[in-house]
N, C-alpha and C positions, 0 to 999 in steps of 0.2 A: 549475518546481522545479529548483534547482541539481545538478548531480554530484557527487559527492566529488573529481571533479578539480578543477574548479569554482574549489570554494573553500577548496583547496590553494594552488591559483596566487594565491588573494587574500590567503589568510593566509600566505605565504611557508613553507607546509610542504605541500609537492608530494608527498614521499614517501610521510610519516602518512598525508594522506587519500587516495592513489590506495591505500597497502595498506588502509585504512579501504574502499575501494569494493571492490578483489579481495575483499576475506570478504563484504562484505553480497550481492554477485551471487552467491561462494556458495553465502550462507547461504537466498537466496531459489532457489536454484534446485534444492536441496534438499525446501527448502518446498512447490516446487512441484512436483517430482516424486513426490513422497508422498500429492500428492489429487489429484479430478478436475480436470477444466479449468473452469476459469472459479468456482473457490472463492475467490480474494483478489479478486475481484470483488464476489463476495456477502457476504465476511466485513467488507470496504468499506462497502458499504450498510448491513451491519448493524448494523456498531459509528456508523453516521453520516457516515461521512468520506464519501460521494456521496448529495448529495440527488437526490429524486424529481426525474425529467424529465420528468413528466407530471402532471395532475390526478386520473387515476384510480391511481398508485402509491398504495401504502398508507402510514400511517408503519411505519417499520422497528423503534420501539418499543413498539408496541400491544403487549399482550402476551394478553386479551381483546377481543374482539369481540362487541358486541354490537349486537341487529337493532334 
């Protein structure tokens, strides 16, 4: 995954996205102070964005379980 310096330097606007990365660190670190540890981990999983690393993970969309 790219930085926002990144690809400032590629798009010849180094300024825009290095200020574009000072606010999303932030705005993530806001985020992250305000819950437990290890919730944008879980909230990851949940919306999909990491799949199961195993066979016995469950889907993260069941919303019912049945035997």
């Amino acid at each position: 995954m790219s930085h926002p310096l990144e690809i400032g330097i590629l798009a010849d606007q180094l300024v825009v996205f290095l200020l574009l990365g000072i606010v999303l660190v932030r705005l993530y670190g806001r985020f992250r102070d305000s819950r437990p540890d290890g919730y944008a981990l879980h909230w990851a999983y949940w919306v999909g964005l990491f799949g199961p690393r195993g066979h016995t993970t469950p889907n993260p969309f069941t919303r019912r379980w049945r035997p």
